[in-house]
C-alpha positions in Angstrom: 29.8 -51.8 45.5 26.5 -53.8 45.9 25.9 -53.8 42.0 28.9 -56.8 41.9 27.8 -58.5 44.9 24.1 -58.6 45.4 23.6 -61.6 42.8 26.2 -63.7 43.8 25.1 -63.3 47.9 21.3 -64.1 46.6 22.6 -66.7 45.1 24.8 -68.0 48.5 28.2 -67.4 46.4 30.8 -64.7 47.0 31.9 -62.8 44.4 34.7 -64.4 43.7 33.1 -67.3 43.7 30.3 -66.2 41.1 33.1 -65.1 38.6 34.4 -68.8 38.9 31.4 -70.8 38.0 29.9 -68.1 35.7 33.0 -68.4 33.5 32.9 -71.9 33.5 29.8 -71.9 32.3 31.1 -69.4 29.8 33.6 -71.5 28.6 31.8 -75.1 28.6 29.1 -73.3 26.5 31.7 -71.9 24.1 33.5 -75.1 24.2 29.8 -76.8 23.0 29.1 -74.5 20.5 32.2 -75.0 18.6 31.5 -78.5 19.0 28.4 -78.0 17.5 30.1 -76.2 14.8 32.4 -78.7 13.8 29.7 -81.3 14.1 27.7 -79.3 11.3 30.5 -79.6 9.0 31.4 -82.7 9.5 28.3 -84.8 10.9 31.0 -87.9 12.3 32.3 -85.5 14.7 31.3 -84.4 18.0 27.9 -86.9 18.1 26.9 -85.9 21.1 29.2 -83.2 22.5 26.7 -80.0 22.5 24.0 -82.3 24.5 26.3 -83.7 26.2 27.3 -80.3 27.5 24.0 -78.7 27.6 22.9 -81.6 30.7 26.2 -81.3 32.3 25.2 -77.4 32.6 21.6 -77.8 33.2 22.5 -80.5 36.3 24.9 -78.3 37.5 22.9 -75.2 37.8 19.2 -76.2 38.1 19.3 -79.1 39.8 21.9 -78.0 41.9 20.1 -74.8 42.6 17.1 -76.5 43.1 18.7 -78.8 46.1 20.1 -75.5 47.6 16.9 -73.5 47.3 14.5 -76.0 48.9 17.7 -76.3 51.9 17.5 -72.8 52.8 13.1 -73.1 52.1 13.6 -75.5 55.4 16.0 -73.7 57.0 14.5 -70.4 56.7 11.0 -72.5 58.8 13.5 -72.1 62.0 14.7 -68.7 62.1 12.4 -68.0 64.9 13.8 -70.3 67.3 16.7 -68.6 68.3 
């Protein structure tokens, strides 16, 4: 069934693999936004728990993305040689 594994393999994950990371994310930005929540009712709480979370995702996925895109950019110059 290519509609639950074409994203992941663009992405160089398995499917397995995808469902891993994406409910991470699911759960660390859950996790922030109840931090977020709590820090809204009471401001002495979670200072900086929601950005805290929202660079930890961002590295993760962007900039970690961004190494693996520009990899397979160079690797992708030497298909031919074979």
């Amino acid at each position: 069934m290519r509609i639950f594994t074409d994203h992941p393999k663009a992405i160089g994950e398995t499917y397995g693999q995808h469902f891993a990371h994406a409910t991470g994310f699911g759960l660390s930005m859950i996790a922030g936004g109840l931090a977020c929540i709590a820090h809204a009712l009471f401001p002495w709480v979670c200072l900086t728990t929601g950005s805290d979370t929202i660079r930890r995702l961002y590295r993760s996925m962007v900039t970690g993305r961004a190494d693996l895109i520009e990899l397979d950019k160079f690797e992708s110059q030497f298909d031919w040689v074979i």
